[in-house]
N, C-alpha and C positions, 0 to 999 in steps of 0.2 A: 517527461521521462521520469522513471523509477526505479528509485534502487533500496536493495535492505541489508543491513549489517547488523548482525548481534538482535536487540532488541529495538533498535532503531529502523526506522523507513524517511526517504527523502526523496522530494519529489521537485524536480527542476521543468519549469513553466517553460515552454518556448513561445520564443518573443518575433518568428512568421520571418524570420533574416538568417535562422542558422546558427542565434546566440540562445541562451538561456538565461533567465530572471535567476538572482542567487535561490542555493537550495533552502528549502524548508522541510527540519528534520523533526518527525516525531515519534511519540514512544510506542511502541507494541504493548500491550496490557492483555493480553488474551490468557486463556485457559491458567492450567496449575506451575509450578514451579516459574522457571526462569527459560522464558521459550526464546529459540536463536533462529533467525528468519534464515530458511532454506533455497529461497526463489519466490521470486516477483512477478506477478504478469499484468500487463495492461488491459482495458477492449473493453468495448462498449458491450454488456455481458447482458444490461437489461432494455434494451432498445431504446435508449431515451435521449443519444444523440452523447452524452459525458460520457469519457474514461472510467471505467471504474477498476475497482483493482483487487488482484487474491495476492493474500501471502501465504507461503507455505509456511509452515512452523515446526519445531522440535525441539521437544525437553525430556528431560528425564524422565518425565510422568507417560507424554502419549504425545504423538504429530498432532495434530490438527492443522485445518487451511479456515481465514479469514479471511472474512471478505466485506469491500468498502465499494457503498455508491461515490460516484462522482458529481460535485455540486455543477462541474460546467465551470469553475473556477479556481481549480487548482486544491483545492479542497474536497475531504473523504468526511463519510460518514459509514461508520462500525455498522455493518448487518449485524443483529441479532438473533441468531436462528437455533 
């Protein structure tokens, strides 16, 4: 599961019972000024079987959406595009 607040995103692992591993929270670093996460969405976006994840974003400057492969382990990695 995922969720984003501010300039933060946090990502709770489920543990296959209904529970969740504590969250792991990290920082947005995208585009110009001071970007505030709009909405989150999960899905496997490049068929490789991991989560991967868009955030949506807005700041003063411009929206922008980001987007993160998924390691398969709870873990993102920043598209560059």
């Amino acid at each position: 599961m995922g969720a984003a607040l501010g300039q933060k995103y946090g990502v709770l692992l489920g543990r296959g019972d209904g529970t969740f591993d504590p969250i792991t929270v990290y920082i947005i670093n995208a585009g110009n000024g001071f970007p505030e996460a709009v909405s989150l969405t999960l899905g496997n976006f490049n068929a490789d079987q991991n989560l991967d994840m868009v955030i949506s974003l807005n700041n003063s400057q411009e929206d922008e959406i980001v987007s993160f492969t998924g390691n398969g382990d709870g873990t993102f990695n920043l598209i560059d595009v």
